[in-house]
C-alpha positions in Angstrom: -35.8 -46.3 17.3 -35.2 -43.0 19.3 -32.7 -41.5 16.6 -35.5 -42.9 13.7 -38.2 -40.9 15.4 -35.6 -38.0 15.9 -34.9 -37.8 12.3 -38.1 -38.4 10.7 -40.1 -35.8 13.1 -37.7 -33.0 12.3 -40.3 -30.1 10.4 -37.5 -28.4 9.4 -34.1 -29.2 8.0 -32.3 -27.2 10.5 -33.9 -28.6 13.1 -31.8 -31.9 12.6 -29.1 -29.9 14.4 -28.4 -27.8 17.8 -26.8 -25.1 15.7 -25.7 -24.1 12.4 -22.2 -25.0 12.9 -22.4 -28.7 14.2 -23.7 -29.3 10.4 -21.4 -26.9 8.1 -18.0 -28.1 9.0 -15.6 -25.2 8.5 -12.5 -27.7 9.2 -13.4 -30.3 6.2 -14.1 -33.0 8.7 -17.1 -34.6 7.3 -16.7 -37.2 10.2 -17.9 -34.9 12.8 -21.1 -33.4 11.0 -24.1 -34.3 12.6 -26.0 -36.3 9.4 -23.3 -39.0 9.8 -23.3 -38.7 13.8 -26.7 -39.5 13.3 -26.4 -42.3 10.6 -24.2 -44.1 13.2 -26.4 -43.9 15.9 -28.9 -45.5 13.5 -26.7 -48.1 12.5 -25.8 -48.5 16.3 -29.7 -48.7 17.0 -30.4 -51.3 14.5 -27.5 -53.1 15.4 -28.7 -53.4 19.3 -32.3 -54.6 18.0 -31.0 -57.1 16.3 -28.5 -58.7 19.5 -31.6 -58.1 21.7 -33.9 -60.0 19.5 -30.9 -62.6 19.1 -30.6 -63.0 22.7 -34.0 -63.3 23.0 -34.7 -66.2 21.2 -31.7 -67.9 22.1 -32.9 -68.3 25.6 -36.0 -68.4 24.4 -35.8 -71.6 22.9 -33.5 -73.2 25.2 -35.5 -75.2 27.7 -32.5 -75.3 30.4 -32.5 -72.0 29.7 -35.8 -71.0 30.6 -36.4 -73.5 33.2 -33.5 -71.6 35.6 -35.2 -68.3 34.3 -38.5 -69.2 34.8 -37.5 -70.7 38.5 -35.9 -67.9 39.4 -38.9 -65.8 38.6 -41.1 -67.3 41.0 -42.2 -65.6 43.5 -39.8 -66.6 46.7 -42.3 -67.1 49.3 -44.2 -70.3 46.9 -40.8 -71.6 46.0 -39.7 -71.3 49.8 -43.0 -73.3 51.1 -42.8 -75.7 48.7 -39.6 -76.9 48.9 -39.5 -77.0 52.3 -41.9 -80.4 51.9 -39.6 -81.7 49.8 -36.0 -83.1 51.1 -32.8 -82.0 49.2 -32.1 -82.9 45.9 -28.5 -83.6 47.3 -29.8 -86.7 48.4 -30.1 -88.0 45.5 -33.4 -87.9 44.4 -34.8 -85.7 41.2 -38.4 -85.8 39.7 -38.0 -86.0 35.8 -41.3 -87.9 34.3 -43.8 -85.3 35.8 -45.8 -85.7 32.7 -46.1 -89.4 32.7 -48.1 -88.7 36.1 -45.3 -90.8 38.0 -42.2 -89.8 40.1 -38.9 -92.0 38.6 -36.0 -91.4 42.0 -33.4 -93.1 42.7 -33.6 -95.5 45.7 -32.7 -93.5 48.3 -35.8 -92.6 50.2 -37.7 -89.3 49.6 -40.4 -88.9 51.7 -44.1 -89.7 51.7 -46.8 -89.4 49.2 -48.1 -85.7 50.2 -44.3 -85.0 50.0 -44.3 -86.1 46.5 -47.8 -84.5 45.3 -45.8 -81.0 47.0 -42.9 -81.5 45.0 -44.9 -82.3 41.7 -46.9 -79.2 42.1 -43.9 -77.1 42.2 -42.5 -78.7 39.5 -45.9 -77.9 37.7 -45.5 -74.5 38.3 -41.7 -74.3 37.2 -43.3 -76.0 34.2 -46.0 -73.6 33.1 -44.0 -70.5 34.3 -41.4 -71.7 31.8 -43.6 -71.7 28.9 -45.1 -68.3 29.7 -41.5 -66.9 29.8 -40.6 -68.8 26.7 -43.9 -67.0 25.0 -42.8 -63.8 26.1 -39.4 -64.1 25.3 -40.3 -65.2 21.9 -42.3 -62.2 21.5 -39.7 -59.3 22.9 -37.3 -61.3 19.9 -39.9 -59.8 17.6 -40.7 -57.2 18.8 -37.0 -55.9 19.1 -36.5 -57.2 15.2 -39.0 -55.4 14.3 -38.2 -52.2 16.1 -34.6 -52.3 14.2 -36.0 -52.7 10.9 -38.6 -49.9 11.3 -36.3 -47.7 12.9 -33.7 -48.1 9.9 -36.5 -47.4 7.5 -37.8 -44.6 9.5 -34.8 -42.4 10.0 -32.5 -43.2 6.6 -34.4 -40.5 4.3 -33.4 -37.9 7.1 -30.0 -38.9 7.3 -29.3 -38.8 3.3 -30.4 -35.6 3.4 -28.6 -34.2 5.9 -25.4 -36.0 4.2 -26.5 -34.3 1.1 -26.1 -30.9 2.9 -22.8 -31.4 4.1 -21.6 -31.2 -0.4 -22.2 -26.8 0.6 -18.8 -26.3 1.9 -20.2 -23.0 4.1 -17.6 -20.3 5.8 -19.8 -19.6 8.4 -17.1 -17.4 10.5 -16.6 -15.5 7.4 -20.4 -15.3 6.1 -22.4 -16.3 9.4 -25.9 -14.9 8.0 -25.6 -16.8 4.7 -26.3 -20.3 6.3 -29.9 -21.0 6.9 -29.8 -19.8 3.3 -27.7 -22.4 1.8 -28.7 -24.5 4.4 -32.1 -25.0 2.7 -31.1 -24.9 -0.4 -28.9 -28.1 0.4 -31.9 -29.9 1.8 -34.8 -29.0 -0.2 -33.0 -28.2 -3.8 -33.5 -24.3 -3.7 -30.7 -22.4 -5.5 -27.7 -21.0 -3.2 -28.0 -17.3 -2.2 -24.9 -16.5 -4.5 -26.9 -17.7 -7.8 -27.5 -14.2 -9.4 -29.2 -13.6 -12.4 -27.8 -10.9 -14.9 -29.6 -8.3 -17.1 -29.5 -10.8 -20.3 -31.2 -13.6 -18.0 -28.2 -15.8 -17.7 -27.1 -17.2 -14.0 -23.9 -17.0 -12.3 -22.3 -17.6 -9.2 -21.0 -14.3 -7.1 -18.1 -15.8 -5.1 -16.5 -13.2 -2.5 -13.5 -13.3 0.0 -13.2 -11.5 3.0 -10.5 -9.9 1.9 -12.6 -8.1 -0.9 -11.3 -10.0 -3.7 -14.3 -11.6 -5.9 -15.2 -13.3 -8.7 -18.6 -14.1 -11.7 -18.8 -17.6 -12.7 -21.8 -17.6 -15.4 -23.4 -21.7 -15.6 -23.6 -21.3 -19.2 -19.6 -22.4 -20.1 -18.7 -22.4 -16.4 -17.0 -19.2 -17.5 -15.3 -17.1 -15.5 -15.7 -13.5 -16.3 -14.6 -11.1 -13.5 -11.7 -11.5 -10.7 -11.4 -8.3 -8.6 -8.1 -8.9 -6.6 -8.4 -8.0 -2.8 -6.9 -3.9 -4.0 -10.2 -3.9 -6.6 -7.9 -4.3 -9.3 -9.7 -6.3 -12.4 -7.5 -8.8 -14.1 -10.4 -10.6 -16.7 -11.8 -9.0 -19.7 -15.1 -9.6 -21.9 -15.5 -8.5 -25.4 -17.4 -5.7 -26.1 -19.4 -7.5 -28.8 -19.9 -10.4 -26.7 -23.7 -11.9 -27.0 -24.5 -12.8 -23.0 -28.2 -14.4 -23.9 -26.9 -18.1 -24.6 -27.5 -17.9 -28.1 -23.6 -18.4 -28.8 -20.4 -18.7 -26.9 -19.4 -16.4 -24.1 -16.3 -14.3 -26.4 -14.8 -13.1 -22.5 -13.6 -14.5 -19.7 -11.8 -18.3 -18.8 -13.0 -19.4 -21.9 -13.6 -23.6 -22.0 -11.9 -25.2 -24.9 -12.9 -29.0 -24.3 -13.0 -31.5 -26.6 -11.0 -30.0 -29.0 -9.0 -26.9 -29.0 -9.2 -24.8 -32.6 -11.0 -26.3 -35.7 -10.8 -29.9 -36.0 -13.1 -32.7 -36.5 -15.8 -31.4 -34.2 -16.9 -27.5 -34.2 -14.3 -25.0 -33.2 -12.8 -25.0 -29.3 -15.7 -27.6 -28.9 -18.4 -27.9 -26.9 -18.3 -27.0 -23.6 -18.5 -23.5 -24.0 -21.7 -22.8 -25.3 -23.3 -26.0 -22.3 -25.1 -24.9 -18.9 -23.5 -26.7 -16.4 -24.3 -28.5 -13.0 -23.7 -26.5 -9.8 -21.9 -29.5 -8.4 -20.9 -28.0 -4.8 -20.8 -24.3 -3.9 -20.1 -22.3 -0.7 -19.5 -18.4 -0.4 -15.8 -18.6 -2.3 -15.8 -21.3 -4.0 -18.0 -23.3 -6.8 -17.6 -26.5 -8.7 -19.4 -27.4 -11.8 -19.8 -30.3 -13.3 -20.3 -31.6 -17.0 -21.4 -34.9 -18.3 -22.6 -36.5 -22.1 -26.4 -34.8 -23.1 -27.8 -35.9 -26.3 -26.7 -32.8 -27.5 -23.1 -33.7 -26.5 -23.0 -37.4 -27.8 -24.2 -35.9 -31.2 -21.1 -34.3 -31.6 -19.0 -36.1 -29.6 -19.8 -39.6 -28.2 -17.9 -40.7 -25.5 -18.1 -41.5 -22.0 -16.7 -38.4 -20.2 -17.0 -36.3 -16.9 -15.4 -33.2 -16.5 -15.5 -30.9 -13.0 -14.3 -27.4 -12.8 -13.4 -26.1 -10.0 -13.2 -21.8 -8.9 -11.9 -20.7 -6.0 -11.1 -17.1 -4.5 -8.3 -16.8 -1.6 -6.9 -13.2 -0.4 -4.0 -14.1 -3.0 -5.1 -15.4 -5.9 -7.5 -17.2 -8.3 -7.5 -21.1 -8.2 -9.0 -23.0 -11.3 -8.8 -26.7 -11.6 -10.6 -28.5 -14.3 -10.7 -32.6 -13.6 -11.5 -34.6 -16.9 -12.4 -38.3 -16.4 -13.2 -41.4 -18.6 -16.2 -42.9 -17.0 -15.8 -45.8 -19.5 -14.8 -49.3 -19.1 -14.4 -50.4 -23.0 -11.5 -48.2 -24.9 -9.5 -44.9 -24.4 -10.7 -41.5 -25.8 -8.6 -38.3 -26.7 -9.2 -34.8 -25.9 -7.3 -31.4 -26.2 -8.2 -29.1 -23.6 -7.8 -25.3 -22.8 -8.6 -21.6 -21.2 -9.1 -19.6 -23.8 -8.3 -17.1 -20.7 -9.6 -13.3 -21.7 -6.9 -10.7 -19.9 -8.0 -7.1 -18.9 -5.1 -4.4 -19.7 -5.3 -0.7 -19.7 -4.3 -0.6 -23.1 -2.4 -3.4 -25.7 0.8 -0.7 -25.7 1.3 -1.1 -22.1 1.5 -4.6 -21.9 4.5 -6.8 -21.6 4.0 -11.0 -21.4 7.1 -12.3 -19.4 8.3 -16.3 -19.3 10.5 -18.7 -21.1 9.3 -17.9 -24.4 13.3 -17.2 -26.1 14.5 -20.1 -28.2 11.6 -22.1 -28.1 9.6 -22.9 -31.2 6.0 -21.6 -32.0 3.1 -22.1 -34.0 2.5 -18.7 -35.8 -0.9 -19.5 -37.0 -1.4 -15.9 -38.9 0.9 -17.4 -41.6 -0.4 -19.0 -44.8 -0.4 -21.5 -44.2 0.9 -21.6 -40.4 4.7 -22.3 -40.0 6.7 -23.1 -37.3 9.0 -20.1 -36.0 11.6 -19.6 -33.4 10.8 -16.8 -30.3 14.1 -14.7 -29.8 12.3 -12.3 -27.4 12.2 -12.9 -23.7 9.7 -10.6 -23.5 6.6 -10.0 -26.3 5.0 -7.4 -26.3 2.1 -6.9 -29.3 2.1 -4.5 -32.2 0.5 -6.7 -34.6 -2.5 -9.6 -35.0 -1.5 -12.2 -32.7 -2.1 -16.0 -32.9 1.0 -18.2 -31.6 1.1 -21.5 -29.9 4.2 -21.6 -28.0 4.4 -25.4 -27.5 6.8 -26.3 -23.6 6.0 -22.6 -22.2 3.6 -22.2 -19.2 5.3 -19.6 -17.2 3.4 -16.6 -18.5 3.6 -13.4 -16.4 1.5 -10.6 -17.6 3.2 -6.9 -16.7 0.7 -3.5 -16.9 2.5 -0.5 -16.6 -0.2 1.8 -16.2 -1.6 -0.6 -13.4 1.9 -1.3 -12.2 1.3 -5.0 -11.4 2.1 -8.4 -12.4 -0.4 -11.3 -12.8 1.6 -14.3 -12.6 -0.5 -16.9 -14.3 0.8 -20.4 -13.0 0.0 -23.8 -15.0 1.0 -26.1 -12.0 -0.6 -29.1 -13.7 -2.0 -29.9 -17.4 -1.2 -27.0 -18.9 1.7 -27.5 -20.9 1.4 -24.7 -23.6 0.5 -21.4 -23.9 -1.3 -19.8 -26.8 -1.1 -15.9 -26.9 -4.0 -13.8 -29.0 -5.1 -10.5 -29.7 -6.9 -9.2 -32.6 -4.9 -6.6 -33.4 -6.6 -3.5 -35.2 -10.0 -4.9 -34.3 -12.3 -2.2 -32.7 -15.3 -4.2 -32.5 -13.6 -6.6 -30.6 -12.4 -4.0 -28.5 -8.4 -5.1 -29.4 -6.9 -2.9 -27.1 -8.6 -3.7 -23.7 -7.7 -7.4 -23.2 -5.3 -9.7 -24.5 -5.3 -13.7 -24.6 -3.0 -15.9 -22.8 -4.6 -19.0 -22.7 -3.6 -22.4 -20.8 -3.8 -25.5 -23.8 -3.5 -28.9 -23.3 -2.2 -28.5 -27.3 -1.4 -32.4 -28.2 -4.0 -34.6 -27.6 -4.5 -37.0 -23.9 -5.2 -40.1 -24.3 -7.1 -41.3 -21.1 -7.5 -45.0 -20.4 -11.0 -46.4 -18.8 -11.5 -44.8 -15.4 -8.2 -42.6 -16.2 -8.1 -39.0 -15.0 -6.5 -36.0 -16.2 -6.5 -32.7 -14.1 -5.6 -28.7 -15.2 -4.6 -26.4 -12.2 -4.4 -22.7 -13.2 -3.8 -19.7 -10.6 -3.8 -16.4 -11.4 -2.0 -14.6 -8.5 -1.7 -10.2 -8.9 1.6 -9.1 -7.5 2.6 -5.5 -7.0 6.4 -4.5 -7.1 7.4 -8.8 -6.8 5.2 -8.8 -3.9 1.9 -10.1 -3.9 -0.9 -8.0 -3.0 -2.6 -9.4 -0.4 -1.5 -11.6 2.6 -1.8 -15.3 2.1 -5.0 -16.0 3.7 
């Protein structure tokens, strides 16, 4: 009843704590947060009201019970006077028929007849004591039953929301005056502080590291378009002819190619590029969206599906993970997946893509029609209109020799295939300030009901074989 009042009297929802830190765990202990400290102690509370009102009536119904309870609660001095007139039941007599308005003893003898009305009167008063105490007893049952119940009801709101809250993941050493900020918007459905909204009108997320190293996240496509390394370098590139008012796909950034990658049944790379997305959980470095069917979805593509993307920023490196999931229980679907990935260089003639790309076999799509080839190169470099699948090859490592770094770009899940593109030639497009090396899921997953399929995809800058910043 105490934590109920507790919860549901708190004005405000950081109130519900001492301080900020007790309810945005920095260690990913959920256990120790204080919404589900707090749900326990409620659950411990109800718990308690319910043995009390047990007890309660258990005794309160048992007339042997009740009698030694309600004789011991006497007052000593009557008992004392009044059984002092009547001799020991050792001897071997005992008054049971009081209410037949007759003594039944045994035959040894117990005294006269004032003796007897003496012992009958105490007996009387055993006997209505015990019906007061069984009234009573009866009643703090209730009364305890009732407390449980309207203590559960009382404080369970509070403690979902605080639950709720602990989804924001906050930093707090790292970004201490951030909190109350996201700590309202996790318990009243405000947007977090790092929701920005660009010139066009579009939202993104701002992540940041301590380190300096950042990144833009835009809702519409959950598509990443800037990562700033921790030395300011920027590795991501957006077209200059890109249309950034939601009217058409994003043409920059990690680019989402989900249902289907390249023309096909459905519209080109599908539809999850040109979706908003859900802000599924979000803290200073790191955001997850999350996409599910729409009627716009189902009307291209009907099937049961839940897809969660995941952007992180460390001192080293850019961690992606997209997390596709049949939420069906009838049949399997199939999906091709990709990041059409959009690379910043300081110009096409100083690039150099790096991995296991000699003898292996590739798609060269800018044939007519598209023909399978053979790569004899260990290193590509681009003097021409590019658009190769290179089926088996995930190892890409893109080399700038004007910025003198490496961007390692490791597929350590998923990704199986690499598909390289640049519109060679192409001002408007801007040709020769970005290149594509994107991570495909090129032949089709088939994922059962309830099946998962996950896509993890770093992107870590190195300078000289080392990388840039210290692992954080």
């Amino acid at each position: 009843f105490f934590f109920g009042i507790l919860f549901k009297k708190s004005p405000e929802p950081m109130s519900l704590v001492a301080g900020q830190q007790e309810l945005y765990h920095t260690s990913a202990k959920p256990q120790e947060s204080v919404g589900r400290q707090g749900d326990q102690m409620l659950k411990y509370s109800v718990v308690a009201g319910v043995m009390v009102a047990c007890v309660c009536f258990f005794v309160g119904t048992s007339p042997t019970a009740t009698r030694q309870l309600s004789a011991a609660l006497l007052p000593s001095t009557t008992l004392q006077a009044q059984r002092t007139m009547v001799p020991p039941y050792a001897r071997g007599g005992a008054f049971v028929k009081l209410g037949a308005q007759h003594l039944s003893a045994s035959s040894v003898e117990v005294g006269s007849v004032s003796e007897k009305v003496s012992a009958i009167e105490w007996e009387g008063n055993v006997n209505d004591h015990q019906g007061h105490v069984q009234s009573t007893l009866v009643s703090l049952g209730l009364a305890a039953l009732a407390v449980a119940v309207f203590s559960s009801l009382w404080g369970r709101p509070a403690t979902t929301a605080v639950r709720s809250a602990e989804l924001l993941e906050v930093d707090i050493q790292s970004h201490p005056h951030s909190v109350s900020h996201v700590a309202i918007a996790a318990t009243t459905g405000l947007k977090p502080q790092n929701l920005k909204v660009d010139a066009s009108g579009l939202e993104y997320i701002e992540l940041t590291h301590p380190s300096g190293a950042s990144a833009k996240v835009f809702v519409y496509g959950a598509d990443v378009t800037s990562y700033v390394d921790a030395s300011g370098t920027e590795w991501i590139a957006v077209r200059p002819d890109a249309v950034m008012d939601g009217s058409k796909p994003i043409s920059g950034g990690l680019s989402h190619c989900f249902p289907q990658f390249g023309p096909g049944a459905i519209q080109q790379h599908g539809f999850a590029r040109n979706v908003k997305w859900d802000i599924h959980k979000c803290s200073s470095s790191s955001v997850t969206f999350e996409l599910t069917p729409s009627e716009y979805t189902r009307s291209i593509w009907d099937k049961p599906f839940r897809c969660l993307f995941t952007v992180t920023v460390r001192a080293e490196c850019l961690d992606t993970e997209l997390d596709v999931e049949n939420t069906g229980s009838d049949e399997a679907f199939e999906f091709q997946a990709a990041l059409h990935s959009y690379f910043n260089v300081s110009s096409i003639e100083n690039l150099t893509i790096a991995g296991s790309f000699r003898g292996k076999s590739f798609l060269n799509k800018m044939l007519d029609p598209p023909a399978e080839q053979t790569e004899t190169r260990a290193e590509i470099t681009i003097d021409e209109e590019y658009d190769r699948v290179y089926a088996g090859v995930n190892d890409p490592v893109l080399w700038d020799s004007k910025k003198g770094m490496d961007l390692k770009i490791l597929n350590r899940a998923g990704w199986k295939d690499t598909v390289i593109w640049n519109p060679y030639g192409n001002e408007g497009m801007g040709y020769d300030t970005f290149v594509c090396v994107e991570s495909v899921a090129f032949t089709p997953v088939s994922l059962k009901p309830g099946g998962k399929w996950v896509g993890s995809m770093s992107l870590v800058p190195e300078c000289d074989g080392w990388a840039w910043c210290p692992i954080d």
